[in-house]
C-alpha positions as CSV (number, residue, x, y, z in Angstrom):
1,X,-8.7,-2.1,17.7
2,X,-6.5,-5.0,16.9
3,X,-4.7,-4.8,13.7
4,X,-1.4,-6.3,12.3
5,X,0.3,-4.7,9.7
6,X,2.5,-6.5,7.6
7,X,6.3,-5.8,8.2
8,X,8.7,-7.8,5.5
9,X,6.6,-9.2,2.6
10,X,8.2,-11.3,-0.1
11,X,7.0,-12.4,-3.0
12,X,5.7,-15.6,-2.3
13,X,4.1,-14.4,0.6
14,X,2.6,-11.1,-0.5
15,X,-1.1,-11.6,-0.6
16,X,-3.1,-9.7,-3.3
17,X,-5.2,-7.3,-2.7
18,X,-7.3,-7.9,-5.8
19,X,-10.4,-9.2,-5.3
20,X,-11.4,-12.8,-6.5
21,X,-13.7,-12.6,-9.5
22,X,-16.6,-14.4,-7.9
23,X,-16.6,-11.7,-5.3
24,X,-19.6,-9.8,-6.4
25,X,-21.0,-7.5,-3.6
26,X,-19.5,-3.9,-3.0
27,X,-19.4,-4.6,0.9
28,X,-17.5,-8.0,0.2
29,X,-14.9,-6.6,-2.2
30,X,-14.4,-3.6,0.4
31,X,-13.8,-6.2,3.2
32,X,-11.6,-8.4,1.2
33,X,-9.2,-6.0,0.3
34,X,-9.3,-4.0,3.7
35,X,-8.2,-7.4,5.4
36,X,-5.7,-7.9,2.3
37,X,-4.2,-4.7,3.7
38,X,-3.7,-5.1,7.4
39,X,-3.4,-8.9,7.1
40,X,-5.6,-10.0,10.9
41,X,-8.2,-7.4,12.4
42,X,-11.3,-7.8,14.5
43,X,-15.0,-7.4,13.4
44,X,-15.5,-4.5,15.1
45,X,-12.1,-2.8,13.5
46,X,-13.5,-3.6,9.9
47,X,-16.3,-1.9,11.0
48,X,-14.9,0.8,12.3
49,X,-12.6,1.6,9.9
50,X,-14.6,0.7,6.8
51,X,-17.5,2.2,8.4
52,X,-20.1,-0.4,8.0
53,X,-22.5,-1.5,10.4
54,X,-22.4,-4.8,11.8
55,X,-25.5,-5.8,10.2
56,X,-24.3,-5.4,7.2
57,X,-20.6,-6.9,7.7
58,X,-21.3,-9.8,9.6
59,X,-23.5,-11.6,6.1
60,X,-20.6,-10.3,4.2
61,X,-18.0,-12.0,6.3
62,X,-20.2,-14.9,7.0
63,X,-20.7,-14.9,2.8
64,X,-16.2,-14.8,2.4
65,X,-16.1,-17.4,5.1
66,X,-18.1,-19.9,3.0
67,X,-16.7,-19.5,0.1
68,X,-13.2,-20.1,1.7
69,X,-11.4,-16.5,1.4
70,X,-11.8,-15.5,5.1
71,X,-10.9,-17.3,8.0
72,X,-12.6,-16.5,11.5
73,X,-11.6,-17.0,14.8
74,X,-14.3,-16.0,17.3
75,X,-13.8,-11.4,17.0
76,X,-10.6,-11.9,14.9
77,X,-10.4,-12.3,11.1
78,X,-7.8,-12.7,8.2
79,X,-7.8,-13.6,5.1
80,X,-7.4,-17.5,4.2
81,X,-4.2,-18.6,2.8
């Protein structure tokens, strides 16, 4: 499992780990702040870790994606700045 942890945050670069308001599924707010927390992972690390399976991740990321909070680049993901 890939995972980068952030080292030296400031302020202005600190993301929040607060989920955006129009967020409304349990599995999507659980994802969004999990990636908030280790800023790039893979699919199958959110999986692992959050202990979802991938048919239930993969709409949720796919669902963050659209609406512009997730990026994806083929297994890894991160939150969009």
């Amino acid at each position: 499992m890939t995972q980068m942890q952030p080292g030296r945050t400031d302020a202005a670069t600190e993301l929040s780990t607060e989920p955006p308001a129009d967020v409304d599924s349990t599995a999507g707010k659980l994802v969004y702040v999990y990636l908030s927390s280790v800023v790039e992972t893979t699919v199958g690390g959110i999986a692992e870790a959050l202990d979802l399976k991938l048919i239930e991740l993969l709409p949720t990321l796919r669902s963050l994606q659209s609406a512009g909070y997730v990026e994806r680049t083929g297994d890894q993901c991160r939150i969009a700045r």
